[in-house]
N, C-alpha and C positions, 0 to 999 in steps of 0.2 A: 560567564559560560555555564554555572552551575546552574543558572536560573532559566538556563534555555534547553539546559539535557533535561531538567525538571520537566519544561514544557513538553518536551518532545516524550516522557515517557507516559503526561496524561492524554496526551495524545494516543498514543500509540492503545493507554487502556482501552479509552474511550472505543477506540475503534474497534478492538478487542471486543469488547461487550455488545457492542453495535452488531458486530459479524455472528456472536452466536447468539442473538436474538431470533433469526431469520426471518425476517420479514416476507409475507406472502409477496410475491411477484417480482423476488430477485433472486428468482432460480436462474442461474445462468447454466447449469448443466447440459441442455442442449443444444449448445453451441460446441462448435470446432472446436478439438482439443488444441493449445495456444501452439505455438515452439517450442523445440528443447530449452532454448536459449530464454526465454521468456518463463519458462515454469523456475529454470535454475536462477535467475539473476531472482526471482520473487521469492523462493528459500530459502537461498541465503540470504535478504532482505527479511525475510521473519523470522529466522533464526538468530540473527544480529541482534535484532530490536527486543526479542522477547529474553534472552540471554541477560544483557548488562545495556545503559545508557551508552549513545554513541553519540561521539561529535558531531556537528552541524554537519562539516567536511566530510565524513563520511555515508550521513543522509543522502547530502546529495552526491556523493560518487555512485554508491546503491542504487538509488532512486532513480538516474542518469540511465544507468543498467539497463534498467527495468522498460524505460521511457522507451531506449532504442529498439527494441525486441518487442514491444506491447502489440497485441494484434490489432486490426483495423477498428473495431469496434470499441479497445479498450485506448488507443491511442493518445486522445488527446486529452483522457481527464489522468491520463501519467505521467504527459508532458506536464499537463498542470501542476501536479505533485511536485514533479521534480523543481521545477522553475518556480513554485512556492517554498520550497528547501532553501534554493539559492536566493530568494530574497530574504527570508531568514536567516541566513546567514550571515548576507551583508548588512542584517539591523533592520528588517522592514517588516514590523510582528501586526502588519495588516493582516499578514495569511492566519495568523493562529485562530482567530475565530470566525474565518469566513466561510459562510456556508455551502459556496461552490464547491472550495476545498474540501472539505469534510466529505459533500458528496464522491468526489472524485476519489480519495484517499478509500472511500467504502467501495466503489465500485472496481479499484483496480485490485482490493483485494480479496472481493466476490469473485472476481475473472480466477483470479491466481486459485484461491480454497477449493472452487467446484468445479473449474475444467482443469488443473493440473494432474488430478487423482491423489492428492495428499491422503484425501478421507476415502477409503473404501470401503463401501455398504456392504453390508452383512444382507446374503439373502436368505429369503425363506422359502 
């Protein structure tokens, strides 16, 4: 179990680093601001993960959260997420280095960063 919070925390770098890279043309700021219930279940899911290592079990409780609430657009690469949780869970570390995932796990947390209003620009 130690070897899989391991996993999940360079994961979680990874993705970390990935997000504030910003890559041109994953500005999703234009789009609808998400749900109440979708920006919160994604806060507390990053506040979780960036805090202390969480069990499998609670990935996918979070993740699960987040899946139901995700808006149309962000919907099915949350589902992915999450149901890539639960098979890590049950011992299936196909998902750790697949590249759907990865995609998915960046793009739901593009949705969450820049239409929740976490970050507020500073105007001039």
């Amino acid at each position: 179990m130690k070897i899989a919070a391991w996993v999940i925390g360079i994961v979680a770098i990874a993705t970390i680093a990935a997000l504030s890279q910003g890559k041109q043309g994953n500005d999703l700021s234009t789009l609808p601001r998400p749900s109440r219930a979708f920006c919160s279940a994604a806060a507390k899911y990053d506040e979780a993960t960036t805090t202390k290592p969480l069990p499998l079990a609670r990935h996918v409780t979070m993740t699960h959260a987040i899946a139901e609430t995700a808006p149309a657009d962000t919907k099915s690469d949350a589902v992915l997420v999450w149901t890539s949780y639960k098979k890590l869970a049950a011992g299936d570390r196909s998902v750790v280095d697949d590249p759907k995932v990865k995609a998915a796990i960046d793009h739901v947390n593009r949705r969450a960063t820049q239409t929740c209003g976490w970050f507020k620009r500073d105007s001039i």
